[in-house]
N, C-alpha and C positions, 0 to 999 in steps of 0.2 A: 661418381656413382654410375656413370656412362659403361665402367668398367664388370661392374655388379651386376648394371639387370643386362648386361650382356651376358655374360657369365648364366643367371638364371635363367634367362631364355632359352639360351644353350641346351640345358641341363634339363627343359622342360616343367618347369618351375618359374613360370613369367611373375613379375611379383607388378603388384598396385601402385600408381606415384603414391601413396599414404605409408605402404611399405617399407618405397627406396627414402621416403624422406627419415622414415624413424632408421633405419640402419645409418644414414646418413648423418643421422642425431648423435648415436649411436659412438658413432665412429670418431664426431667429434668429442664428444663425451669422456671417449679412452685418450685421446690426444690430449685433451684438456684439463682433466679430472684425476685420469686413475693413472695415468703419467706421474706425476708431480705428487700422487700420494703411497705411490709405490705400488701399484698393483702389476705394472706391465714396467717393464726397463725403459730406460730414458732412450735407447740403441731402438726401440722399436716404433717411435713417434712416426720416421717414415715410410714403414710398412703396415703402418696399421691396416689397410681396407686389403691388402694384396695377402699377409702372412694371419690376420686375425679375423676379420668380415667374411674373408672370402673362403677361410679353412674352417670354420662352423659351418657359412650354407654348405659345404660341401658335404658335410653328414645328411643332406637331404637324399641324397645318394642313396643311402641305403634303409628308406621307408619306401614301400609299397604305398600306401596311405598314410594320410592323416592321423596320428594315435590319439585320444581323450586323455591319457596321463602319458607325461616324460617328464624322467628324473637324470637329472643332470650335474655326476658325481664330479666333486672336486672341481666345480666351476667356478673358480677363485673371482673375479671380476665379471663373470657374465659369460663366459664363453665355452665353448656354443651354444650355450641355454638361450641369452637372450636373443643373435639372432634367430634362431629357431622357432623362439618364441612368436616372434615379431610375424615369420612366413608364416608361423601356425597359428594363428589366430583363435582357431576354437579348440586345440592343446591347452589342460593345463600343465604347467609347467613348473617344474620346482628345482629348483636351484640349491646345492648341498654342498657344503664347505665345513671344514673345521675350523679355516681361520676366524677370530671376531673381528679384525678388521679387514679381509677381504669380502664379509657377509655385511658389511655396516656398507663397503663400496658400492657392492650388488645392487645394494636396497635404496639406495642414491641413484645408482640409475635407471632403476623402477621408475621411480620415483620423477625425476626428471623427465622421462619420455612418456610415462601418463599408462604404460602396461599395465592392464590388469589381468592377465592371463597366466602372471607370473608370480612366485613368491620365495622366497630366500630362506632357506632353513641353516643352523649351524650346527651339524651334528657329524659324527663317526659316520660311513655305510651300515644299512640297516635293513633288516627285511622291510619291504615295502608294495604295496599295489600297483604298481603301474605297466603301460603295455613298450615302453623302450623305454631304457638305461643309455646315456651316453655318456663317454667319456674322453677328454683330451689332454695328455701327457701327464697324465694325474702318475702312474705306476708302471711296469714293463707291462708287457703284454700278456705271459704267463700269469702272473698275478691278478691285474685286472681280469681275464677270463676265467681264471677260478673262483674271484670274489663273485663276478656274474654267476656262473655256473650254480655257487653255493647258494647264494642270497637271493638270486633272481630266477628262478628254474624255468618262469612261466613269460620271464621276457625277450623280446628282442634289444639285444645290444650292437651300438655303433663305439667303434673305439679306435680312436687314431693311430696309428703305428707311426712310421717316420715318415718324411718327405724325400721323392726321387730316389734314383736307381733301378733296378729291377724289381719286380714283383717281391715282396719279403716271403721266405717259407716261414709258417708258421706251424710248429708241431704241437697241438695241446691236448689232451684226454678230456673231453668233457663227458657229463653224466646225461645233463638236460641239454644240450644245444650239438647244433652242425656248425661248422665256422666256413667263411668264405673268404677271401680277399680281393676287393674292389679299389679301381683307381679312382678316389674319391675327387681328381682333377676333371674328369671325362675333356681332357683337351685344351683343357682353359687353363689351369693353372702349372704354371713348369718351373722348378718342381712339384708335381703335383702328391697333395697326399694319400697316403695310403689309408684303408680303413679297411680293420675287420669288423665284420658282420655275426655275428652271433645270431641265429635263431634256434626256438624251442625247436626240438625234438619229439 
């Protein structure tokens, strides 16, 4: 975890020992739990905190502040809803899958790390209220932007692109939002990932 709140530090985002121990929890949890139940591949047990811990905080990136609601599409086992969750503390936070059994995982490890800020829905994308939408590898790019654009008019979106290489061009038409691209590594992570930023217009 030595690796983590350096990393937040970094990024200016210091996070709490109560924090680093629940990511830490966290981390075990995927290693232990959603490994062996098929949420994450068996190939990723030794990257968990470097390729999964540390590519969520990195959508911390692109908030200005603290939001009151985040919805956090196709977050099949937690990610980056839950840590998100975890640094955002007074965020509610909801977690949206269509699988039932990566929403029964989620809810496990709610459940085990003691979160109440968080809660696991199983449904389609849906209009909804909230002040950021994120997403990670759930769809392409163009897609994921238009589903925000249509469904979300009024929120900020954070959405992974790939990891390393050059900056990605992105070309998309939106109605409601501006798009940016940010290195969601700021120095720390190599490959680091990319993230478009969606904001209202």
């Amino acid at each position: 975890m030595n690796h983590i709140a350096g990393a937040l530090t970094s990024w200016g985002r210091p996070a709490t020992p109560q924090q680093l121990a629940l990511l830490d929890g966290f981390a075990a949890w995927l290693r232990e739990e959603a490994v062996a139940a098929g949420g994450l591949a068996p190939g990723e047990v030794e990257r968990i905190e470097e390729r999964h811990i540390l590519d969520s905080l990195a959508f911390l990136q692109g908030l200005d502040s603290a939001p009151s609601r985040l919805l956090d599409l196709g977050s099949g086992v937690g990610l980056p809803g839950i840590p998100l969750a975890i640094m955002l503390p007074d965020t509610e936070v909801t977690l949206l899958d269509r699988s039932g059994r990566r929403v029964r995982l989620a809810r496990r490890a709610i459940r085990v790390l003691g979160l109440d800020n968080v809660r696991v829905e199983q449904a389609e994308a849906a209009h909804r209220s909230c002040q950021v939408v994120t997403m990670r590898a759930v769809m392409d790019p163009g897609r994921a932007g238009a589903l925000v654009d249509d469904q979300f008019p009024a929120s900020r979106a954070i959405l992974a692109l790939r990891r390393g290489g050059a900056e990605p061009r992105i070309e998309l038409r939106m109605r409601s939002h501006t798009v940016s691209v940010v290195d969601g590594g700021a120095g720390i992570l190599d490959p680091a990932p990319w993230l478009l930023i969606m904001a209202p217009s």
